[in-house]
N, C-alpha and C positions, 0 to 999 in steps of 0.2 A: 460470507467468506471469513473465516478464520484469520487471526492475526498473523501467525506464519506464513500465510498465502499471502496474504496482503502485502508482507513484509520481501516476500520472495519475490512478486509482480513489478512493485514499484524499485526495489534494488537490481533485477532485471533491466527495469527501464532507465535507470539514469545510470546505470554505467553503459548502457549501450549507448544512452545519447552524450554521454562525456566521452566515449568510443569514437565513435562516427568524428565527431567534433576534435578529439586528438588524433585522429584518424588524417583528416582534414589539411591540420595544420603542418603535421608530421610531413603528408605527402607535397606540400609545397614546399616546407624545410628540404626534404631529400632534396626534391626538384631542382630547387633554387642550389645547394651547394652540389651536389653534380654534375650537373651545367656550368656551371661556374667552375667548375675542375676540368670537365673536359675544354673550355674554351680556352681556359689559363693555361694549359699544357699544350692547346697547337700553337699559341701566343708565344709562350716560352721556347717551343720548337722551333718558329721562325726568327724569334729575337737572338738564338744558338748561332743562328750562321748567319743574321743581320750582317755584321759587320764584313763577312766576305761580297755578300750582296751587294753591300751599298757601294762597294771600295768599286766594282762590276759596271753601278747602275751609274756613277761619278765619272768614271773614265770613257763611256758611252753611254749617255742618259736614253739614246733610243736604238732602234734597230732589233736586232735578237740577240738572244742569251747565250753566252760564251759558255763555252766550254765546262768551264769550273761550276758557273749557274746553272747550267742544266744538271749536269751529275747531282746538283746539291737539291734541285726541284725532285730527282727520281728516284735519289736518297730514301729524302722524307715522304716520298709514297710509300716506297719498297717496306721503311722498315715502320709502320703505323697502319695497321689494315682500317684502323677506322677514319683514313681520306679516302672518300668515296671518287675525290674529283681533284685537281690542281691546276689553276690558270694564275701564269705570273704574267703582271703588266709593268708596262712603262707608265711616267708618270703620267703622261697625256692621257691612259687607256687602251693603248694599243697593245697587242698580247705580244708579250717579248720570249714568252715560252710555252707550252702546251706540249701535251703526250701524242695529236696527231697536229702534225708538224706542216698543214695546209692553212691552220689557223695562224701561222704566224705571220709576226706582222699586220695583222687585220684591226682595224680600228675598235673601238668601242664600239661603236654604234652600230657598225656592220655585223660585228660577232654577237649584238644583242638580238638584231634583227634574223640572224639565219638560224642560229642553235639558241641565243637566250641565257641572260643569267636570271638566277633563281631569284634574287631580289636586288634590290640599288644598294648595300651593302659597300659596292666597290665607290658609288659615287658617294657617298658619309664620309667612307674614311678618306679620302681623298681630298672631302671636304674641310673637315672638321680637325684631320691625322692623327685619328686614334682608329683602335680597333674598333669593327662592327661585327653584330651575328644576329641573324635572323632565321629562326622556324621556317620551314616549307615544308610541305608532301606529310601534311597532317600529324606534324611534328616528332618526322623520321627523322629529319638531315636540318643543319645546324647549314646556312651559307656564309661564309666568316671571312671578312675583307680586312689582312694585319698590314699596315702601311707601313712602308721603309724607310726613314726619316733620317735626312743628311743636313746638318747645321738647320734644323728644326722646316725643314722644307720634304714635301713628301717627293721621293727619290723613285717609288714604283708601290704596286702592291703584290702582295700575295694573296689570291681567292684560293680558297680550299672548303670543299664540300665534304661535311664531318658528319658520317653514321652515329645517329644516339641510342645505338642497340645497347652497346656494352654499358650505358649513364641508364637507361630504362628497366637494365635487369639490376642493376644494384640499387633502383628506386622499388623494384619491384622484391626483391628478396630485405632489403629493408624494412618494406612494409608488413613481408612475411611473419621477419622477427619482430616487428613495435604489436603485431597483430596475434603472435602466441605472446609476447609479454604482457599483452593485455588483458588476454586470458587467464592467462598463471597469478595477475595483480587482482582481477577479480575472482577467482577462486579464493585466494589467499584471504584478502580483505572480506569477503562474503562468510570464510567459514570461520574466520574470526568472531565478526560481529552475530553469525547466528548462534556461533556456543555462547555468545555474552547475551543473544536473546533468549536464549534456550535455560539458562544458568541464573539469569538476572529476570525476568519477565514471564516467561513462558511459564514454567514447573512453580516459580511462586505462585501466578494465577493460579495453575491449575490447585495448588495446595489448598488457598484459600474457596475455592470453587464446593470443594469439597467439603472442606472446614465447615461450609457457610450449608451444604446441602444437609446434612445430619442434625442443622437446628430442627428441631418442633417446639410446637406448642408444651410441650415437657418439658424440654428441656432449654433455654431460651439461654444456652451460654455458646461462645466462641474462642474455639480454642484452637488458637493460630499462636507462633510462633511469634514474640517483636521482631520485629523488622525497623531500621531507619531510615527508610525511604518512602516513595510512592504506594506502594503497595502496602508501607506497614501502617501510613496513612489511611488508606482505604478499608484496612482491617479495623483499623481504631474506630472510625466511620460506622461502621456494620456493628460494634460490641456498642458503641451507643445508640445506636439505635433501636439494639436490642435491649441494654437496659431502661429505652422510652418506652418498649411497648411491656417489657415487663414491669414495669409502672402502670402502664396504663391499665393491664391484666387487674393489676393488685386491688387500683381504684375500683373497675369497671365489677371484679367482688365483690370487694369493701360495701361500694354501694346497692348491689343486689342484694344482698345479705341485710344492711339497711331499712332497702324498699322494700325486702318480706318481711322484715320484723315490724315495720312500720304499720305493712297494708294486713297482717296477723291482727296487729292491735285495732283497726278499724273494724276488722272483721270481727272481731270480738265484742265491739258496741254493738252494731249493728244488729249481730245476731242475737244479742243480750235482751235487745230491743224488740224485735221483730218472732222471734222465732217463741211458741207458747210451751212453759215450766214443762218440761218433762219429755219432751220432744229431743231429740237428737239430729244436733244439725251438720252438715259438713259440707266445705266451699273444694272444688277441684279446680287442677287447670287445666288447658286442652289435649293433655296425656293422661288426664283424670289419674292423676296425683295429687294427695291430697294436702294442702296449703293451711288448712284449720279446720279444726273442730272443737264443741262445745263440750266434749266428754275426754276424760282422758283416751290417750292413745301411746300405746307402747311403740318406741324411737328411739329404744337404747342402741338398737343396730347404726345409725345412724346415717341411714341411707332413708328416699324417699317411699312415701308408703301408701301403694295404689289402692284404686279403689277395692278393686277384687280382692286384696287381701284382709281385708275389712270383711268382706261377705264372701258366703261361699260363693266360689265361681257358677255352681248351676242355679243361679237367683235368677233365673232366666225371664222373671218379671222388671227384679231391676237391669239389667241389662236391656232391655225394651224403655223401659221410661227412660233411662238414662240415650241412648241411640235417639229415640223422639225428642228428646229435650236438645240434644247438640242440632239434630235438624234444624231443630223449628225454635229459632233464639227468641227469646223474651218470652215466649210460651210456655205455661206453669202447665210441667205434663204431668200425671194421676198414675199411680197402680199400687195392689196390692203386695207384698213381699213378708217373707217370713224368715225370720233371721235368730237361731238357739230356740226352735220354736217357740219363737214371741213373732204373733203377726204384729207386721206395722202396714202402715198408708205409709207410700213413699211419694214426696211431690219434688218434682225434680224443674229446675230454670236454667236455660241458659240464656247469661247478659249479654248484653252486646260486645261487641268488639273494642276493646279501651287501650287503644294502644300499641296494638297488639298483642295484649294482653287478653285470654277468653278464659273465663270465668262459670263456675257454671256449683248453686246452689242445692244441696241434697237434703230434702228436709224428712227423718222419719218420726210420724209423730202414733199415737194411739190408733188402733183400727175403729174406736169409738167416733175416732171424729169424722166418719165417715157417714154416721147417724146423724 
């Protein structure tokens, strides 16, 4: 997988998972302050005409809801479609007003028992005399007990059952918008940082890819562009190492060049030694080219100089001793050959293996010594 992929895959994945994870947080921020906005607003709505309330609940703390309190209970249905429900109480519990007008009067406990309130709600704030609200019906409806508080004594309640459609679609088109901003912030940010990987990383790689593929064995230079960064690091990297091995080329000459001038001069004892006055000798190597000999040879060309060129190519005698002698190593192979006709006896050795080095002895000496 290619670096762009790579880079695509993992930038992919961590803005999805920094996504989800703002995603997350977002939707319990909406949560939390829209909830808390629809609760503060039927709070506020009941705290609007608290004071007609209490003046109501003070002059008859029980019985049922006068005149003025009810208009003001059917008010605040009428003009807020999201109360689902409205039950005002006396301080004891008992229902001082309701929309069917059988429940009134009816205690707490009776009205819990035949119809049910949605949660204890009424009995917190009651308790406690502060507002309460509690989730029900898989957190459609909001149940919210706002207490009526006369010289710091709870005077009655308001129950009001609150629709959380209209708080659920602005969590929900909220999250629409934080959810294309998300999108639009990683586009953004992604097509940023890919031109600065495409501009900074990418096309340098690829420059030096190239740079570095046109070296050979010829030509052993690089030629890249400086750079001061990473890449122009790794450039510098590659031009030394390229002038190590062209060192080491230069040596690894130097000393072949050396070891043939060295193993020329042994072979020149040797044959001085071994080989009888008037005999012509010549050593090859396993491309039978030839390494020395005892007689001059023309190398003005300066290239190496086989054997066949030496003899005519249809020496088809020496071509046989010489083919038996690579055979059959260390065996001194025989034949006759005629060469400007002048016969010779050709005796032909191939040494052993030294190194990998194969060697292989040509000795042409008088047809005489064949007597």
């Amino acid at each position: 997988m290619k670096l762009t992929s790579k880079w695509l895959l993992w930038f992919v994945l961590v803005t999805l998972y920094a996504s989800i994870i703002g995603g997350l947080f977002y939707y319990n921020l909406f949560k939390f302050v829209f909830d808390k906005k629809l609760q503060n607003e039927m709070v506020e709505m009941v705290r609007f005409r608290a004071p007609n309330l209490i003046q109501s609940l003070s002059a008859r703390p029980k019985g049922e809801a006068s005149f003025r309190e009810a208009e003001l209970m059917k008010d605040m249905q009428r003009n807020d479609d999201r109360i689902k429900s409205l039950v005002y109480l006396n301080y004891d519990g008992s229902i001082r007003w309701h929309e069917n007008t059988k429940f009134l009067g009816m205690s707490y406990s009776e009205y819990n028992n035949n119809v049910g309130f949605d949660s204890n709600a009424i009995v917190q704030a009651i308790k406690d005399g502060l507002p309460r609200s509690f989730l029900f019906d898989n957190g459609n409806y909001y149940d919210m007990a706002i207490p009526l508080l006369a010289k710091n004594m709870v005077a009655g309640v308001v129950n009001i059952t609150v629709s959380r459609t209209a708080a659920k679609e602005l969590i929900k088109s909220s999250m629409i918008r934080y959810a294309i901003g998300a999108l639009v912030m990683m586009l953004l940010i992604g097509g940023v940082l890919y031109l600065f990987l495409l501009l900074k990383i990418i096309r340098p790689l690829g420059s030096l890819k190239d740079s570095i593929d046109i070296v050979s064995t010829n030509n052993l230079e690089l030629h890249y562009p400086e750079r001061k960064d990473e890449i122009g690091d790794v450039a510098h990297s590659v031009e030394g190492l390229l002038g190590k091995v062209r060192s080491e080329l230069k040596n690894m000459e130097t000393g072949e060049i050396m070891s043939l001038e060295k193993e020329q001069k042994w072979w020149k004892t040797i044959l001085a030694v071994t080989v009888p006055k008037g005999s012509r000798a010549l050593v090859t190597d396993e491309n039978n080219n030839v390494l020395y000999t005892n007689f001059e040879l023309d190398t003005s060309a300066g290239k190496k100089v086989h054997l066949l060129d030496i003899f005519d190519g249809r020496q088809q005698n020496l071509i046989k001793v010489v083919g038996e002698a690579m055979e059959n190593p260390t065996k001194v192979l025989r034949g006759k050959v005629e060469n400007n006709n002048v016969k010779y006896l050709a005796k032909a050795v191939q040494l052993p293996d030294d190194g990998g080095k194969n060697r292989m002895i040509l000795v042409l000496g008088p047809e005489e010594e064949t007597k």
